[in-house]
Biopython code that builds the backbone (N, CA, C, O; Angstrom):
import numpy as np
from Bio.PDB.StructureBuilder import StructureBuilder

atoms = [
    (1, "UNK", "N", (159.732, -129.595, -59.612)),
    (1, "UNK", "CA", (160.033, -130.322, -58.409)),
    (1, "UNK", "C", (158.740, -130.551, -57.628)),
    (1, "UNK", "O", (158.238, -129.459, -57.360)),
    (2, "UNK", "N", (158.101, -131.459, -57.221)),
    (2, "UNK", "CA", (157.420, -131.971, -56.192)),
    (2, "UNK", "C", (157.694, -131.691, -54.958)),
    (2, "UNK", "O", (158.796, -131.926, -54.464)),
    (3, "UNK", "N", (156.621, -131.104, -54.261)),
    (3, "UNK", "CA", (157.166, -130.787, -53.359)),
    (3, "UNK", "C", (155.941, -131.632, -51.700)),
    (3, "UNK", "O", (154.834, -132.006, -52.087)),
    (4, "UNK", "N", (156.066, -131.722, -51.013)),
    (4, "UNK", "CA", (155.596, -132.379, -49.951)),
    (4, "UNK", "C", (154.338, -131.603, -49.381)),
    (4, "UNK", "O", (154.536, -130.651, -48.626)),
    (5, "UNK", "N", (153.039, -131.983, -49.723)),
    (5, "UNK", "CA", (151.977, -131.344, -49.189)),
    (5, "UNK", "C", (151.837, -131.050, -47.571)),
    (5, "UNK", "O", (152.051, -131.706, -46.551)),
    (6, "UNK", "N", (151.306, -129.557, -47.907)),
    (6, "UNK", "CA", (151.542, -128.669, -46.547)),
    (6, "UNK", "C", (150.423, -128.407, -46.036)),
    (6, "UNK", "O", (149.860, -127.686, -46.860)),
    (7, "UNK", "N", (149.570, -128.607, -44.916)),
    (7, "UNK", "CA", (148.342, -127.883, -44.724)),
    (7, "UNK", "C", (148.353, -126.671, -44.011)),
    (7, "UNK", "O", (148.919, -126.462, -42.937)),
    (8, "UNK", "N", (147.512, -125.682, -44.860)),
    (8, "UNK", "CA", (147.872, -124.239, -43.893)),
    (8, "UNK", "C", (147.061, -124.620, -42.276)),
    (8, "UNK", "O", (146.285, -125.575, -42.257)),
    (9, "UNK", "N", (147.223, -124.092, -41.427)),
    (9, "UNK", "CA", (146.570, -123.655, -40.279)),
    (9, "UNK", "C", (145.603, -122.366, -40.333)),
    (9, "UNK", "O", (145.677, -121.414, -41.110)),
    (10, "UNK", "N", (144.785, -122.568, -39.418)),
    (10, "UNK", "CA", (143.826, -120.941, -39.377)),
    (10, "UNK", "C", (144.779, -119.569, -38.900)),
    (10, "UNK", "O", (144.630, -118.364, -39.101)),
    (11, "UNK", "N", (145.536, -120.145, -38.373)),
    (11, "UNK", "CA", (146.731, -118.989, -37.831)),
    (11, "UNK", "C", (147.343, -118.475, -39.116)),
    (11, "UNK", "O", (147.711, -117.316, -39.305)),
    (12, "UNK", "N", (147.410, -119.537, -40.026)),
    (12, "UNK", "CA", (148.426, -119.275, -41.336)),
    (12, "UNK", "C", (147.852, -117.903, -42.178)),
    (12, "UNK", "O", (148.264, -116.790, -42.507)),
    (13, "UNK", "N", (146.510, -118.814, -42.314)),
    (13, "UNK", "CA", (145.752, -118.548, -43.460)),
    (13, "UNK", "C", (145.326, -117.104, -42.776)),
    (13, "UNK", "O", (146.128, -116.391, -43.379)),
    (14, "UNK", "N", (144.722, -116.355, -42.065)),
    (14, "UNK", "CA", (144.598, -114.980, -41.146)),
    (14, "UNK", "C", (145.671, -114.394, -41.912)),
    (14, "UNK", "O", (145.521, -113.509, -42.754)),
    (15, "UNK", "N", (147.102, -115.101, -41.474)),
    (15, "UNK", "CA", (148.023, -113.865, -41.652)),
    (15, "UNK", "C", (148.496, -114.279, -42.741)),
    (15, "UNK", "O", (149.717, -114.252, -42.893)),
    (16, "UNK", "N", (148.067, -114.526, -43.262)),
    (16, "UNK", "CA", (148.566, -114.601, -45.285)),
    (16, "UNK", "C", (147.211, -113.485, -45.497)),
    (16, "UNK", "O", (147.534, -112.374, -45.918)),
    (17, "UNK", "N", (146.053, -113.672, -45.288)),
    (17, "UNK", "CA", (145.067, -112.392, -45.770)),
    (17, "UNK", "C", (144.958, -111.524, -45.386)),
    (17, "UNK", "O", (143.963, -110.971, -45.855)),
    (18, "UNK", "N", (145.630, -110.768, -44.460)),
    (18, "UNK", "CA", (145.660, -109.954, -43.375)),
    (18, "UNK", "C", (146.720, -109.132, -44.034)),
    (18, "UNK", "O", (146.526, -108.052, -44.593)),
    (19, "UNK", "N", (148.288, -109.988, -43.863)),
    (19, "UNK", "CA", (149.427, -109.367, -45.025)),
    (19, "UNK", "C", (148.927, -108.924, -46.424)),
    (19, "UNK", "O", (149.383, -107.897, -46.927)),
    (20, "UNK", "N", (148.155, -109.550, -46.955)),
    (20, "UNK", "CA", (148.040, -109.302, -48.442)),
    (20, "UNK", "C", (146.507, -108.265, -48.603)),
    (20, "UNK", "O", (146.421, -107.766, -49.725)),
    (21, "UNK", "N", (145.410, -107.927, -47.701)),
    (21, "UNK", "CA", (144.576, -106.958, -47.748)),
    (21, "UNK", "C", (145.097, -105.800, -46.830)),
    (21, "UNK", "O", (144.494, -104.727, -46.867)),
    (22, "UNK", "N", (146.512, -106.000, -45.758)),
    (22, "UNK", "CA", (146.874, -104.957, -45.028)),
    (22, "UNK", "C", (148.397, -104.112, -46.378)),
    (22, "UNK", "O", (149.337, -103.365, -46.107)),
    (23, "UNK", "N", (147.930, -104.741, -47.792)),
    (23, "UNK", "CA", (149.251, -103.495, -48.499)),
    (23, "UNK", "C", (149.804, -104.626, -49.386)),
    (23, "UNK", "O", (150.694, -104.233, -50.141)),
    (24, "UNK", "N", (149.407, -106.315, -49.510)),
    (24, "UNK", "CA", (150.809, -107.036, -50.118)),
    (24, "UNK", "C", (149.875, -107.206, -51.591)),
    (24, "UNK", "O", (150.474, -107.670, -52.561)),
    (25, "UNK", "N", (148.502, -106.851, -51.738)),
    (25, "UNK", "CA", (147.397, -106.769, -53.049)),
    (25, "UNK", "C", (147.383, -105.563, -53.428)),
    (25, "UNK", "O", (147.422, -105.371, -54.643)),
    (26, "UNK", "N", (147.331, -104.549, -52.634)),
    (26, "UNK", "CA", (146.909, -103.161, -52.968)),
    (26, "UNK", "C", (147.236, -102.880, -54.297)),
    (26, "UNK", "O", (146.266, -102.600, -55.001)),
    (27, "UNK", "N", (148.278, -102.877, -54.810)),
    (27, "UNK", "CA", (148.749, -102.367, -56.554)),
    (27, "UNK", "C", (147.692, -102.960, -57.404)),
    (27, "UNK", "O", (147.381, -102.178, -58.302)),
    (28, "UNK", "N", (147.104, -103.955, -57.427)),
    (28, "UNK", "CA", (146.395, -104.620, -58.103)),
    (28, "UNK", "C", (144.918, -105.038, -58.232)),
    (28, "UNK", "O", (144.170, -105.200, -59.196)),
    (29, "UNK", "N", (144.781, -105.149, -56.917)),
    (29, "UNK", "CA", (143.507, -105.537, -56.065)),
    (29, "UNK", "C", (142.707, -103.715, -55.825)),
    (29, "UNK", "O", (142.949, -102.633, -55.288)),
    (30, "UNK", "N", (141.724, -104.375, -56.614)),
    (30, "UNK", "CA", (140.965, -102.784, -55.933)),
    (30, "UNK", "C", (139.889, -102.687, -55.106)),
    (30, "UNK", "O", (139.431, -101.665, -54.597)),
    (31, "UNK", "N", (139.428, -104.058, -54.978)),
    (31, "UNK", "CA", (138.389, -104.524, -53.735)),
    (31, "UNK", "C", (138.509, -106.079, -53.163)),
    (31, "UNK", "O", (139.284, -106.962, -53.529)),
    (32, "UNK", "N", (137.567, -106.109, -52.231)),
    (32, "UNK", "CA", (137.672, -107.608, -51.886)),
    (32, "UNK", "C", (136.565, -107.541, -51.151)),
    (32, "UNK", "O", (136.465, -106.953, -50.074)),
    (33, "UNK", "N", (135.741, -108.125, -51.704)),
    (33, "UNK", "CA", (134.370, -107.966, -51.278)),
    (33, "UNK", "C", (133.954, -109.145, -49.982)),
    (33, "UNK", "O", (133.884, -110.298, -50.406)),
    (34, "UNK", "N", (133.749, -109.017, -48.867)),
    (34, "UNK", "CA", (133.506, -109.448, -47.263)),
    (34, "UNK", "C", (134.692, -109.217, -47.142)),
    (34, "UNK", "O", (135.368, -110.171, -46.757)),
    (35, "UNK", "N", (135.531, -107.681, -47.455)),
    (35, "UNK", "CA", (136.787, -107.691, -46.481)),
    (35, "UNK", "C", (136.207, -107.456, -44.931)),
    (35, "UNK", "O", (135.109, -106.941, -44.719)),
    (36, "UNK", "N", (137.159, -107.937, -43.825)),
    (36, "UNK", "CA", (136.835, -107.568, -42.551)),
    (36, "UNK", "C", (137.757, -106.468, -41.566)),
    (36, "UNK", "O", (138.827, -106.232, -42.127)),
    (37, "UNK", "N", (137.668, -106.007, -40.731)),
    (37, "UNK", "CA", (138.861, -104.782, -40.615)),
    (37, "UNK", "C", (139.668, -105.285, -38.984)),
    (37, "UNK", "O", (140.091, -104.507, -38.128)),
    (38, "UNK", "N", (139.687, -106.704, -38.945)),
    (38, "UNK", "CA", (140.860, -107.176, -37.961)),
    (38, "UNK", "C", (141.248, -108.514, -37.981)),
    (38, "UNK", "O", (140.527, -109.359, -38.511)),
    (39, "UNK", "N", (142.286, -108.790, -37.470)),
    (39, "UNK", "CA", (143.018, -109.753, -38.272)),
    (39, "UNK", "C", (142.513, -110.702, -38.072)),
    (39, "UNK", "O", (142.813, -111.598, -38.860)),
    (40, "UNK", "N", (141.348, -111.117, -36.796)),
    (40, "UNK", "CA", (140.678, -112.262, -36.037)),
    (40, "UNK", "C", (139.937, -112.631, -36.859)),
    (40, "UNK", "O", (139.645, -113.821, -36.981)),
    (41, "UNK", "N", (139.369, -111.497, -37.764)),
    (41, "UNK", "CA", (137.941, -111.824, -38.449)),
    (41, "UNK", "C", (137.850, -111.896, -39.722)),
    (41, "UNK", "O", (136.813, -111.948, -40.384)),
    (42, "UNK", "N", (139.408, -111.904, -40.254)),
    (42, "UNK", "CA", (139.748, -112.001, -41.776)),
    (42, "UNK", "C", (139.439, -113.591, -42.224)),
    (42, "UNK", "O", (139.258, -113.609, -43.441)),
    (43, "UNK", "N", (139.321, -114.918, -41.643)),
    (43, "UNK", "CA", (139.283, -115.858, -41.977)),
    (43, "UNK", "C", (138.223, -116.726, -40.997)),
    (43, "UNK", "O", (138.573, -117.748, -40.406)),
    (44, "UNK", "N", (136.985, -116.199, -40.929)),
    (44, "UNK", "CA", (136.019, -116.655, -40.205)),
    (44, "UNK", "C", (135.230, -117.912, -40.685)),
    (44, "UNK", "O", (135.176, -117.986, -41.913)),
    (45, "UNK", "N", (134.629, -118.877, -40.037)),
    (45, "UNK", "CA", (133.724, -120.122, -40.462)),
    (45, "UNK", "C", (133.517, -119.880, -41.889)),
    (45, "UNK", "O", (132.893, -118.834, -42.066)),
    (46, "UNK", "N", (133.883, -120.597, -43.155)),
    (46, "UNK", "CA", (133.307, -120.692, -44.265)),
    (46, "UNK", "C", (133.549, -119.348, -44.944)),
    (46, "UNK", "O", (132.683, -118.785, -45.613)),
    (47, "UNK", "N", (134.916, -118.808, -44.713)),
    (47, "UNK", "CA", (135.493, -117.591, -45.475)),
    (47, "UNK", "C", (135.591, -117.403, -46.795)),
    (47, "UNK", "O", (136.042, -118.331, -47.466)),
    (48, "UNK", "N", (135.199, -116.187, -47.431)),
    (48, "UNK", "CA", (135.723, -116.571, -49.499)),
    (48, "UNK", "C", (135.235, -115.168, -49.761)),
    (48, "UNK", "O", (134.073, -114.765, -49.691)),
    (49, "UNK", "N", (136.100, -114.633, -50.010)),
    (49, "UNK", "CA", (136.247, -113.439, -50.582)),
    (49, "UNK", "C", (135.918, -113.383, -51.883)),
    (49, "UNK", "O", (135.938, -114.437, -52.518)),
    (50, "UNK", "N", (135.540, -112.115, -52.559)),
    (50, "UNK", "CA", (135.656, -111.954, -53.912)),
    (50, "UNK", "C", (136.652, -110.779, -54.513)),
    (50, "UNK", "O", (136.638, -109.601, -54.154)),
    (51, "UNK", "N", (137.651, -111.452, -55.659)),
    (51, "UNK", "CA", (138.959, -109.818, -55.439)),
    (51, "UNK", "C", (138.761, -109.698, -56.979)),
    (51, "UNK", "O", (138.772, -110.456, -57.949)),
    (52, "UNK", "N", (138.504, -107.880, -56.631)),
    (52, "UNK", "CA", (138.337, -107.620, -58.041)),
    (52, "UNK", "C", (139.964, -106.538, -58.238)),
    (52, "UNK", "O", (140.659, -105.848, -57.492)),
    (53, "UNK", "N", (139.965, -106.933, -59.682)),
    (53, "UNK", "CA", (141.457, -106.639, -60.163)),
    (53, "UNK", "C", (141.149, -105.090, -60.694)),
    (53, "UNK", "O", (140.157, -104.792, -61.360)),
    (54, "UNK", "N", (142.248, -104.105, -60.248)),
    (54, "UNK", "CA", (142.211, -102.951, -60.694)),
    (54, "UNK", "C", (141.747, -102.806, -62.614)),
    (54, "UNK", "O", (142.043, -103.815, -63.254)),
    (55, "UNK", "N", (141.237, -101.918, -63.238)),
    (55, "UNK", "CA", (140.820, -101.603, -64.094)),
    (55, "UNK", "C", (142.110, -101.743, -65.120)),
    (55, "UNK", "O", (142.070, -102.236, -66.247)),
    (56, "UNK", "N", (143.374, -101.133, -64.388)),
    (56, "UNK", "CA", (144.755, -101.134, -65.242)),
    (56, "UNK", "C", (145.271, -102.235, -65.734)),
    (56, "UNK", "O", (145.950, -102.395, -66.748)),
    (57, "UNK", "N", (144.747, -103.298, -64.616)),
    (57, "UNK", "CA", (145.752, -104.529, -64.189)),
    (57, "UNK", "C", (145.018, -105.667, -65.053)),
    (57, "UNK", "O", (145.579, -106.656, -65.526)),
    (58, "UNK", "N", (143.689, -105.347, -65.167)),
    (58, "UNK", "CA", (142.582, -106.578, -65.414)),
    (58, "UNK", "C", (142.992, -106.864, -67.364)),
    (58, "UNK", "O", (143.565, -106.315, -68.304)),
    (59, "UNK", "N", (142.204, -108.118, -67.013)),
    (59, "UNK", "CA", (142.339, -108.670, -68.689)),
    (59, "UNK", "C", (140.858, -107.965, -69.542)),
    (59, "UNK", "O", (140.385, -106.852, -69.312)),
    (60, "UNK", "N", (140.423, -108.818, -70.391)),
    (60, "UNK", "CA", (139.829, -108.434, -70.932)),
    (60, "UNK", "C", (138.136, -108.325, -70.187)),
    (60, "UNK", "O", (137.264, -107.458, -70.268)),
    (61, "UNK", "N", (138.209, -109.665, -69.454)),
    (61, "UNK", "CA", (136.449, -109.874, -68.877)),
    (61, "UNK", "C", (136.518, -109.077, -67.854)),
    (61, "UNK", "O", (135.573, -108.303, -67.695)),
    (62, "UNK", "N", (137.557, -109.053, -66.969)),
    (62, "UNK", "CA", (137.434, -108.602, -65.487)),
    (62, "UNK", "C", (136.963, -108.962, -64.597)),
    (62, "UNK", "O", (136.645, -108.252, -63.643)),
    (63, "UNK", "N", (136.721, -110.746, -64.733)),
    (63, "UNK", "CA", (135.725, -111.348, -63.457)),
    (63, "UNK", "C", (136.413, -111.523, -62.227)),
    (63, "UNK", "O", (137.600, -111.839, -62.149)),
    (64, "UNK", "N", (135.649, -111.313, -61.261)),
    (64, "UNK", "CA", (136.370, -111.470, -59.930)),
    (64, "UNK", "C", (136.522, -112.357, -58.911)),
    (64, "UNK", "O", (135.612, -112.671, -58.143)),
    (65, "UNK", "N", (137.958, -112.895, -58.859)),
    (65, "UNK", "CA", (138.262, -114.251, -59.005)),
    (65, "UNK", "C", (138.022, -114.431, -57.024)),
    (65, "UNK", "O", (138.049, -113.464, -56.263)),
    (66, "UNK", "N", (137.813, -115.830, -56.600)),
    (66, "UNK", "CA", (137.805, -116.397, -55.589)),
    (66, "UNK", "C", (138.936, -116.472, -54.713)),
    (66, "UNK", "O", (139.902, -117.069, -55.188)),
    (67, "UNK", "N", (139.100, -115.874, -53.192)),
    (67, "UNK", "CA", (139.822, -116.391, -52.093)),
    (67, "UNK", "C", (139.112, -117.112, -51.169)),
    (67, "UNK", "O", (138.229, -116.699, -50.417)),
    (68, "UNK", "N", (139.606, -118.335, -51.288)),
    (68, "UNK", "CA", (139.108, -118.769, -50.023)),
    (68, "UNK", "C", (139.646, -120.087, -49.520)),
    (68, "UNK", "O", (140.358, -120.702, -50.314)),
    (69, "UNK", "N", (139.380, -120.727, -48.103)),
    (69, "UNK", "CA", (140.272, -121.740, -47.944)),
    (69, "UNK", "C", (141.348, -122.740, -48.549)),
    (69, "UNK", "O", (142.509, -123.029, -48.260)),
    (70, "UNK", "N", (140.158, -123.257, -49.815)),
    (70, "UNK", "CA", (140.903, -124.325, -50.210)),
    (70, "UNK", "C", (141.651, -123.803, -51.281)),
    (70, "UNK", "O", (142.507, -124.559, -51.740)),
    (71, "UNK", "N", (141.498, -122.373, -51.931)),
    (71, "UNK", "CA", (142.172, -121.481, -53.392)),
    (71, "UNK", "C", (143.429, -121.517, -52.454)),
    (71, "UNK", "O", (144.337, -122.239, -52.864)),
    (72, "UNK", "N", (143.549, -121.148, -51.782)),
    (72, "UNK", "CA", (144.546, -120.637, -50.385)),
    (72, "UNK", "C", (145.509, -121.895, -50.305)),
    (72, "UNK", "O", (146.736, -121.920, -50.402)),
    (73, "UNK", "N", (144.693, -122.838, -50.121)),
    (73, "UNK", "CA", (145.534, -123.857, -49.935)),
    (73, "UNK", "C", (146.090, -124.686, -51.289)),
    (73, "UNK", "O", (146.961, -125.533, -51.087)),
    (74, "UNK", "N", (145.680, -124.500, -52.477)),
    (74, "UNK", "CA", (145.880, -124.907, -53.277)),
    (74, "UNK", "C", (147.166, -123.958, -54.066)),
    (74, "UNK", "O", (148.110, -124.435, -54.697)),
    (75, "UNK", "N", (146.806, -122.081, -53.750)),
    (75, "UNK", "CA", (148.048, -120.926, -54.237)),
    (75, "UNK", "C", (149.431, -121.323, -53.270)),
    (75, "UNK", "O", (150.461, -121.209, -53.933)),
    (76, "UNK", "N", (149.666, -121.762, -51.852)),
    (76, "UNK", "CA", (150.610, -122.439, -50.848)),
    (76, "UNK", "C", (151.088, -123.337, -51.557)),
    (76, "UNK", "O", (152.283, -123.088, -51.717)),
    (77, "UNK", "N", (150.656, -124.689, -52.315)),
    (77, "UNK", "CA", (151.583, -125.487, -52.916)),
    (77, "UNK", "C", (151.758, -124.814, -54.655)),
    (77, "UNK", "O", (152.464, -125.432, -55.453)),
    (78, "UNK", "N", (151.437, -124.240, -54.842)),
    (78, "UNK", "CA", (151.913, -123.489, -56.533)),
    (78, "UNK", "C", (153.026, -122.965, -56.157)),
    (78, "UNK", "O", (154.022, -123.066, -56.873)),
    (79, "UNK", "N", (153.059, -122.156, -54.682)),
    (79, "UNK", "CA", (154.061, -121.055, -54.494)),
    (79, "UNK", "C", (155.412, -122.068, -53.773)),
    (79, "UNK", "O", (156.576, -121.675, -53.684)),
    (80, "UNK", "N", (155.048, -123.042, -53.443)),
    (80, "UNK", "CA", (156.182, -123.831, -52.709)),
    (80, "UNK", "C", (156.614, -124.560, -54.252)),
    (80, "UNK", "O", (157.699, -124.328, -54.786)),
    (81, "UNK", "N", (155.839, -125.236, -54.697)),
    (81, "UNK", "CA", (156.412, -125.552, -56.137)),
    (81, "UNK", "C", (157.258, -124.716, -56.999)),
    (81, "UNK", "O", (158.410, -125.079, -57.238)),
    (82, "UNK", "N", (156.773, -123.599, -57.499)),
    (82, "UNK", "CA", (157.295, -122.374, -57.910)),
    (82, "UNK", "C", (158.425, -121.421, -57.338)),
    (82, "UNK", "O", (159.613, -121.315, -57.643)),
    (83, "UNK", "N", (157.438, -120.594, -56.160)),
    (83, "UNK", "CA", (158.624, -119.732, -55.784)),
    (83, "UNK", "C", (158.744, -120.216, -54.452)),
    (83, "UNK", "O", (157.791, -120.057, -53.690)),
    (84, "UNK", "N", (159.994, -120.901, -53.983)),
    (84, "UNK", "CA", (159.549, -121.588, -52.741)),
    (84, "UNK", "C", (160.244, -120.304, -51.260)),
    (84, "UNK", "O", (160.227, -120.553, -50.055)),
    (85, "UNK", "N", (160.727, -119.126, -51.867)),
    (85, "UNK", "CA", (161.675, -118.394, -51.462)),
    (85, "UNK", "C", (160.714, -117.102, -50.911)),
    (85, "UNK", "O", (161.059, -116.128, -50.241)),
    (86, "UNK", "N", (159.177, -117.518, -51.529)),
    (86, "UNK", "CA", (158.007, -116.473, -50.737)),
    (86, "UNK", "C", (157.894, -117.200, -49.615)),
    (86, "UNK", "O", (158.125, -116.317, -48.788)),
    (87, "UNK", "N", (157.675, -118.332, -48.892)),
    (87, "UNK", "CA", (156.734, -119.408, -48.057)),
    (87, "UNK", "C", (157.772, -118.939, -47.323)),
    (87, "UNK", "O", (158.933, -118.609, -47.564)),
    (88, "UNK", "N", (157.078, -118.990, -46.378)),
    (88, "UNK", "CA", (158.050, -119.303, -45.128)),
    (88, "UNK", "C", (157.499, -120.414, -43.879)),
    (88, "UNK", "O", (157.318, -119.860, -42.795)),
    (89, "UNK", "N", (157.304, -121.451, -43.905)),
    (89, "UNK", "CA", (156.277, -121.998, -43.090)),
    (89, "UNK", "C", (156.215, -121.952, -41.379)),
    (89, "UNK", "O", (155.462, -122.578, -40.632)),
    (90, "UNK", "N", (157.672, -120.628, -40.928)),
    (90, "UNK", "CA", (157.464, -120.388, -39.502)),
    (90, "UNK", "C", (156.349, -119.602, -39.281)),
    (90, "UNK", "O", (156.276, -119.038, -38.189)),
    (91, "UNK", "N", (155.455, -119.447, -40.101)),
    (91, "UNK", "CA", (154.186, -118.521, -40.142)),
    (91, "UNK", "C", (154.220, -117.071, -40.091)),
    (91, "UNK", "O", (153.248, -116.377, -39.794)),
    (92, "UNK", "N", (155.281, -116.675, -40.366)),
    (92, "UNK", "CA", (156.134, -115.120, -41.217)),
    (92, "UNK", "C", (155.660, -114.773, -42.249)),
    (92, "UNK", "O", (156.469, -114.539, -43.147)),
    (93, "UNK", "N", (154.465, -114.631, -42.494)),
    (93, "UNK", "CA", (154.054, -113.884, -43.905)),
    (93, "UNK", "C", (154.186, -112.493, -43.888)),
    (93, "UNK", "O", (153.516, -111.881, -43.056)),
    (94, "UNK", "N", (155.055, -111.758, -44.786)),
    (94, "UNK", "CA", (155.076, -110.325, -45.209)),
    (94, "UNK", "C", (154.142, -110.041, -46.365)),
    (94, "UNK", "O", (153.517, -110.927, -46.947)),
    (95, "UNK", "N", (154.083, -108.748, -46.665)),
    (95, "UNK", "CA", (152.809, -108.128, -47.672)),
    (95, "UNK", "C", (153.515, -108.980, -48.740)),
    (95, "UNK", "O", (152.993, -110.084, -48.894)),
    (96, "UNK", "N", (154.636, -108.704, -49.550)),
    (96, "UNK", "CA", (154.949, -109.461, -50.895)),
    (96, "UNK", "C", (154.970, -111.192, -50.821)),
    (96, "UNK", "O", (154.671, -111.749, -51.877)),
    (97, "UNK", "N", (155.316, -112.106, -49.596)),
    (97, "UNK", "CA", (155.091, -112.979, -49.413)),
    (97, "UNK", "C", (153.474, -113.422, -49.591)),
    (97, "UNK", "O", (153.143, -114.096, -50.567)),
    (98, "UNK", "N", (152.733, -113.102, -48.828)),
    (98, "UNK", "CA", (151.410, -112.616, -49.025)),
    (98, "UNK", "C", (150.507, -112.661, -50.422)),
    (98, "UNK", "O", (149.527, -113.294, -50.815)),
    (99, "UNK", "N", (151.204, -111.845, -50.841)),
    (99, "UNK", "CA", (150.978, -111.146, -52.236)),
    (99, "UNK", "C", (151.198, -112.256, -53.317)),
    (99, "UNK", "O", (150.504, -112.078, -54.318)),
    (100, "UNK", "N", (151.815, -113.102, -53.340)),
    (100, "UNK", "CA", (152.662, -114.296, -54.027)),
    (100, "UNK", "C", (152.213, -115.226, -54.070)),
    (100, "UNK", "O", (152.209, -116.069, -54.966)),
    (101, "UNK", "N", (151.637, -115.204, -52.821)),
    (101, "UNK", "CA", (150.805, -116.604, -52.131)),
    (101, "UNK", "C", (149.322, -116.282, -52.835)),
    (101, "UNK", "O", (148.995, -117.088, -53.706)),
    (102, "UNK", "N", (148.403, -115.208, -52.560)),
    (102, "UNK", "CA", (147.051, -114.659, -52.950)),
    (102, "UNK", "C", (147.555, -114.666, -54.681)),
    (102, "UNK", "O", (146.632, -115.230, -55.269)),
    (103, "UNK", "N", (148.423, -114.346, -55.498)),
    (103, "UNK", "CA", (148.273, -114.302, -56.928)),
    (103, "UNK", "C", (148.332, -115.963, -57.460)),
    (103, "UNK", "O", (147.666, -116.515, -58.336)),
    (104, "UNK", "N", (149.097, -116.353, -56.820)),
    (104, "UNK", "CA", (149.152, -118.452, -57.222)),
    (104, "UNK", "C", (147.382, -118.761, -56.465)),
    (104, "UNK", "O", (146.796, -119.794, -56.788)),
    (105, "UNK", "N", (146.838, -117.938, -55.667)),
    (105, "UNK", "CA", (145.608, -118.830, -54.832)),
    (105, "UNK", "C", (145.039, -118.553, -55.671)),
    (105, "UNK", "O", (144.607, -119.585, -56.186)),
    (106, "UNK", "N", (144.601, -117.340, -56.417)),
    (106, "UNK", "CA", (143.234, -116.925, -57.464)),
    (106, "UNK", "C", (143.398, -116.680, -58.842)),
    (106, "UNK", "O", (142.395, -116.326, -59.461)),
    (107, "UNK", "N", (144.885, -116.848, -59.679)),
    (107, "UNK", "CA", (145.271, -117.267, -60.513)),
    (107, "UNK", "C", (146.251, -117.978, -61.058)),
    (107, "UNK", "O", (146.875, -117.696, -62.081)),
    (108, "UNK", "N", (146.393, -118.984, -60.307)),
    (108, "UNK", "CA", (147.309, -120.242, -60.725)),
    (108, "UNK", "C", (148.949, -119.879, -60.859)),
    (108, "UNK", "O", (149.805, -120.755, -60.980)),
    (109, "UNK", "N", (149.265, -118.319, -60.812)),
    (109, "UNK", "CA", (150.239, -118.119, -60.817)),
    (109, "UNK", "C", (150.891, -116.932, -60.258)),
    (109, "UNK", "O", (150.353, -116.258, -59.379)),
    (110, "UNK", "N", (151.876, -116.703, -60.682)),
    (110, "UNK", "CA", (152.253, -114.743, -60.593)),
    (110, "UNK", "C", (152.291, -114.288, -61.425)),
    (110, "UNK", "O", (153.161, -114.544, -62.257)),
    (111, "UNK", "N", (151.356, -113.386, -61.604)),
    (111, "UNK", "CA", (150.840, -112.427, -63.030)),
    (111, "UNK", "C", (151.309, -110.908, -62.293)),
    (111, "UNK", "O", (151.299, -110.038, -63.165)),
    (112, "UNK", "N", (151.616, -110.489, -61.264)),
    (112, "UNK", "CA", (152.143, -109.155, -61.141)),
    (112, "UNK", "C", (152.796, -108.556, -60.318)),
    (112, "UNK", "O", (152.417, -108.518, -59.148)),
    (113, "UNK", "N", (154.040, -107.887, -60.767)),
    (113, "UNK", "CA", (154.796, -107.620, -59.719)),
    (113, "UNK", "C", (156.089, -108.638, -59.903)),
    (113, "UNK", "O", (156.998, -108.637, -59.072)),
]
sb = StructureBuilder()
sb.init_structure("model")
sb.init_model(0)
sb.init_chain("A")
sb.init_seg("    ")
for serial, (resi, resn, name, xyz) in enumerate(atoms, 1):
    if name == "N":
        sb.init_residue(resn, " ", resi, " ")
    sb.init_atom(name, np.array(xyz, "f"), 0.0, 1.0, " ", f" {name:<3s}", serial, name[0])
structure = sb.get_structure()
């Protein structure tokens, strides 16, 4: 299904990374390299994280894949395409919502959980 392109907001995008480095990645995610430790400063001028995948979880290379604006905005329409029952676009992101959204932003899909 096609679904109607959405643009996140900076409000969005905060609390989609905020949910998903405050517990909605943790099982999987074992770093995130320029994490920041408040929610203001999770999505600052020219933001992009680097998330490296737990040792258990990882494939064979283990490279550590990209968050950042436009991954973000590109994992939002995978997950509205896909699972449209994570999104919530009143700007309600929970950790597994979160979590859903960040696995479609830095690998095209949901690989866990």
């Amino acid at each position: 299904m096609k679904v109607k392109a959405v643009e996140l907001s900076q409000e969005d995008m905060e609390n989609i990374v905020c949910a998903a480095f405050e517990g909605g990645i943790n099982y999987w995610c074992s770093s995130a390299d320029g994490m920041h430790t408040q929610a203001e400063d999770y999505c600052p001028d020219g933001w992009a994280y680097s998330i490296h995948v737990n040792d258990e979880c990882a494939d064979d290379e283990n490279k550590p894949a990209t968050l950042d604006a436009e991954s973000l905005q590109k994992g939002i329409m995978i997950c509205l395409e896909k699972y449209p029952w994570h999104v919530d676009l009143s700007g309600d992101f929970d950790a597994e919502n979160a979590d859903v959204i960040v696995q479609c932003s830095v690998f095209g899909d949901l690989i866990y959980g």
